[in-house]
N, C-alpha and C positions, 0 to 999 in steps of 0.2 A: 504494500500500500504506500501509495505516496505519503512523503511527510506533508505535516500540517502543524500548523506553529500554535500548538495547544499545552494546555500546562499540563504537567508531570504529575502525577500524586506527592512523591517525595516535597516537590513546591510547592505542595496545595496552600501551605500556610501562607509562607511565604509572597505567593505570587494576590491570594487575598487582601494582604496587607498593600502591596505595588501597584496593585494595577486600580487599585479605588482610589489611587491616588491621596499623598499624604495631603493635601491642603483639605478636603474632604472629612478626615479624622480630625486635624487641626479646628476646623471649624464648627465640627460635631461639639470638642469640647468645648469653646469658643460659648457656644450654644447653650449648653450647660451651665455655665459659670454663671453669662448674661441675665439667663432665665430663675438663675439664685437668688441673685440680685435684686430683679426686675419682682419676680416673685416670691416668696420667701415659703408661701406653700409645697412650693414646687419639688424641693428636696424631703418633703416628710412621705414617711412610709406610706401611708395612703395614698399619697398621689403616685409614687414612683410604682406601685403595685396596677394604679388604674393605668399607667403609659405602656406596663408590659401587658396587660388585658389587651388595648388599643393597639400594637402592635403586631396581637396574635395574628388575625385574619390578616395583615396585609403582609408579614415574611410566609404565613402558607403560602398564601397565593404569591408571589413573590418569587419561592424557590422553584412553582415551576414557571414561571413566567421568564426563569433564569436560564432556561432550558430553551423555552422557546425565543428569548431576544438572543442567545448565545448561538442559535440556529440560522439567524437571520430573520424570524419572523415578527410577528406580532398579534396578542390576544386582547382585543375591546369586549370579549363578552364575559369576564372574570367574574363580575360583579351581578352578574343578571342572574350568572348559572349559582352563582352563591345564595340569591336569593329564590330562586328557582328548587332548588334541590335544599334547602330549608324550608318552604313551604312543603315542600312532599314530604318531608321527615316530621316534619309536626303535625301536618294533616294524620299520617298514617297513625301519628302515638296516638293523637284525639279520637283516631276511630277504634283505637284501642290492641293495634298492633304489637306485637314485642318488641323491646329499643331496638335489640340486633337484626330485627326485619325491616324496623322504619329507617336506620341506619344503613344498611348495604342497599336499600333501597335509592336513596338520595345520593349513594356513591357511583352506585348504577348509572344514575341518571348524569352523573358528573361526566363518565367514562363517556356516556353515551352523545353529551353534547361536543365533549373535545373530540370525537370521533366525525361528527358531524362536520365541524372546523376543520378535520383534518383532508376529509375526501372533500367537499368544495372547493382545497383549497389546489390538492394533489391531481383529481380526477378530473373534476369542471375546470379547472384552471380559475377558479378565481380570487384573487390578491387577497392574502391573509387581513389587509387593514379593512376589505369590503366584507369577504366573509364572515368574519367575525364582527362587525360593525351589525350586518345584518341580522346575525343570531344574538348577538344584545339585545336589540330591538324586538325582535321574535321573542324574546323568552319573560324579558321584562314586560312584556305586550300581556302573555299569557300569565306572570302573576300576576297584573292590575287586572284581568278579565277574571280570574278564576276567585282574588278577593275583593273584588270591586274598591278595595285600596283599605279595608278594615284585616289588621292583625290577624293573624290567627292564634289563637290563646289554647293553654290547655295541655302545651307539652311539658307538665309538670312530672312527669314520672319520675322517681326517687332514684332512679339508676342511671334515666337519660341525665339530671341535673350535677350528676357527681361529676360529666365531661367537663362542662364549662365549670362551672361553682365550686367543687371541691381543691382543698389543698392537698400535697404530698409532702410531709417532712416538711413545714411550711411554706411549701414554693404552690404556686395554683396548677392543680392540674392542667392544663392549657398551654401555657407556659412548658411544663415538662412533654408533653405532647409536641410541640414545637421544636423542641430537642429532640425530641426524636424522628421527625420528620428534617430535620435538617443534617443528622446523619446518615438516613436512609440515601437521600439529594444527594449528598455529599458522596458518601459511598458510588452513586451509581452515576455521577459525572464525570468522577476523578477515578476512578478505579475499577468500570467497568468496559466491555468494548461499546455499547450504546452511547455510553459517553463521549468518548470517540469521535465517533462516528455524527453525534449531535455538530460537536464543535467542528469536523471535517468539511462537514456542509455550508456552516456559517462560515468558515473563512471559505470555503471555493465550491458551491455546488457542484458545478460543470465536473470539474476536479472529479469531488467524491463519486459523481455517479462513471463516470470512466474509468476507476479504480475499484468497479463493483460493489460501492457501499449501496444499501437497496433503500434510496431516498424517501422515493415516497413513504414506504410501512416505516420509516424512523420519523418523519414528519407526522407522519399518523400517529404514532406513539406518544410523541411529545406532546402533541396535543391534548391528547387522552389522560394523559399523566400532567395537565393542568387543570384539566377539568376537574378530575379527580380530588386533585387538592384544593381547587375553590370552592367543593361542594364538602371536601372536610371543613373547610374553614367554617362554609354554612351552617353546618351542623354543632360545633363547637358554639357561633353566633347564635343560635337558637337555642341552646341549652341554656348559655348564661344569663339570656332573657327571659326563658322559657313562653318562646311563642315566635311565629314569623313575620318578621315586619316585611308590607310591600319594599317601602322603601330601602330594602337594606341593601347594602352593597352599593348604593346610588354613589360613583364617583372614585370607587376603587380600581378602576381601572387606570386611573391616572398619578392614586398614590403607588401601585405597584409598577407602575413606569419609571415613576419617579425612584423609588426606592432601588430597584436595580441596578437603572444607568447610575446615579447617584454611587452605585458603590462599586461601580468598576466595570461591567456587564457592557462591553460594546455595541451599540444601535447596528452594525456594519455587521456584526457575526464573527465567529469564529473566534470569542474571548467571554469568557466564562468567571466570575468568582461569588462560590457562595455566601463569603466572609463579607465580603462588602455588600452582598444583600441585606444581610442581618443587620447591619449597620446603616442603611438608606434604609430598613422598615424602621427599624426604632427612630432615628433621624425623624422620620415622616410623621409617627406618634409623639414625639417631643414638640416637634413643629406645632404640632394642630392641640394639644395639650395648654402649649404655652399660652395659642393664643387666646385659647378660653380660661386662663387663667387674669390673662390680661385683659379678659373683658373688650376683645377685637371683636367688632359685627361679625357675622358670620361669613356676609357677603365678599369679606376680603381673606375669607379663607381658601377660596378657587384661586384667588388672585395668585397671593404668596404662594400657593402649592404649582399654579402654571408659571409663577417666575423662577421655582425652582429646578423646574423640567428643563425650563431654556436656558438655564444656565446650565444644567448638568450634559446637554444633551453638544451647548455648545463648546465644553471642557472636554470633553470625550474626543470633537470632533477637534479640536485643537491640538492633544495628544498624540490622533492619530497623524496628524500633516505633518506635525515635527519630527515624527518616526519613522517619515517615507521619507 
């Protein structure tokens, strides 16, 4: 197989730390300090507890999202299918299904939407930004028809609420769940041949597929294994609430962009790190934390969140000029 300038497992750390670039951390903490300062709430355990809650769903969604901007792609339906596949998971408890039916259930359906995404994108030929643009719209369509925009209540089941609501060793289940989904990522970017093969394609499709990588079923894949984990996140978000908001997910699409690129994950393909995911999702939960700490309207919460895409997006693309 031809080479392709993808990182090594041994560099995993390493190459996490590099390629998110140090003014990025520098500014993370920057961030931190500022927001001590600024707000003095900020640093007490209650809050630093609610930023890693706010964090969960968007490094889920995130790690695979990592997968597919590392591919070259792009997914706008993260947030739909999140809310999508939490309203199925709660419907199903309310009708009094078992958690682990109404659970593989809403994963199902997770698998099933990034599959969708994936042959539109493979088969029909159509551009993963319209594809998936389309099935946002499609799926978000069908929860505002199916709740006419009223919650769904009632996934209080004592077993489903231990996902979201319980602690472990006093850390929130959630959180430890997140860790383990960031090993699993990890494990299977850096140290499997799928992984490979992901990042082969993001730097050189043409490449990959004349070297017999079999593109499309790895595009397909990747996809599937976002979907997957936007409907885990779903279902973790409907636990800690215990119910399905239509509106949920409204806009995560653009904090798991952000969080990404933000931590190193090249828009161009073929650069990968999950370390600086983790670091652009809490980033992103700090962000939108602080500024309802500081009593910012809400309305200038899109703002700052799209000033921080255009900048992260145009660091990235500065990175890469300097390096040709």
């Amino acid at each position: 197989m031809a080479e392709v300038a993808v990182t090594r497992p041994r560099h995993a750390f390493k190459f996490g730390l590099a390629s998110g670039n140090a003014g990025v951390y520098i500014a993370f903490v920057v961030l931190l300090i500022a927001l001590g300062f600024a707000a003095p709430r900020f640093f007490t355990v209650g809050n630093l507890t609610d930023v890693l809650r706010q964090a969960v769903p968007i490094a889920v969604i995130a790690f695979g999202a990592t997968f597919v901007i590392g591919m070259r792609g792009i997914d706008l339906s993260v947030g739909s299918t999140l809310a999508l596949t939490g309203l199925v998971t709660a419907n199903l408890l309310v009708l009094g299904y078992p958690v682990p039916v109404a659970c593989l259930a809403g994963l199902a359906l997770g698998a099933f939407i990034g599959a969708i995404n994936g042959l539109l994108i493979t088969k029909i030929g159509i551009t993963d930004f319209i594809a998936t643009m389309a099935i946002m719209v499609v799926s978000r369509g069908v929860v505002m028809v199916y709740t006419q925009g009223i919650p769904i209540t009632g996934a209080s089941d004592p077993a489903f609420r231990m996902i979201g609501q319980s602690y472990l060793a006093g850390v929130p289940v959630p959180v430890v769940l997140t860790v383990i989904v960031f090993a699993a990522a990890f494990y299977l970017l850096y140290y499997t041949r799928f992984g490979r093969f992901v990042l082969s394609i993001g730097s050189n499709p043409d490449a990959a597929r004349l070297v017999g990588i079999p593109t499309d079923k790895v595009k397909i894949a990747v996809y599937v294994l976002a979907g997957v984990l936007s409907a885990f996140a779903g279902i973790m978000l409907t636990s800690r609430l215990e119910s399905a908001m239509p509106e949920a997910g409204q806009g995560y699409e653009l904090d798991v962009i952000a969080a990404v690129v933000i931590g190193g994950t090249g828009l161009s393909g073929g650069r990968a790190t999950l370390f600086g995911t983790v670091v652009g999702a809490v980033l992103m939960a700090v962000v939108r934390n602080g500024l309802n700490l500081l009593n910012v309207n809400t309305f200038w919460h899109q703002v700052v969140i799209g000033t921080i895409i255009l900048v992260a997006v145009a660091a990235d693309r500065f990175n890469r000029s300097r390096k040709m």
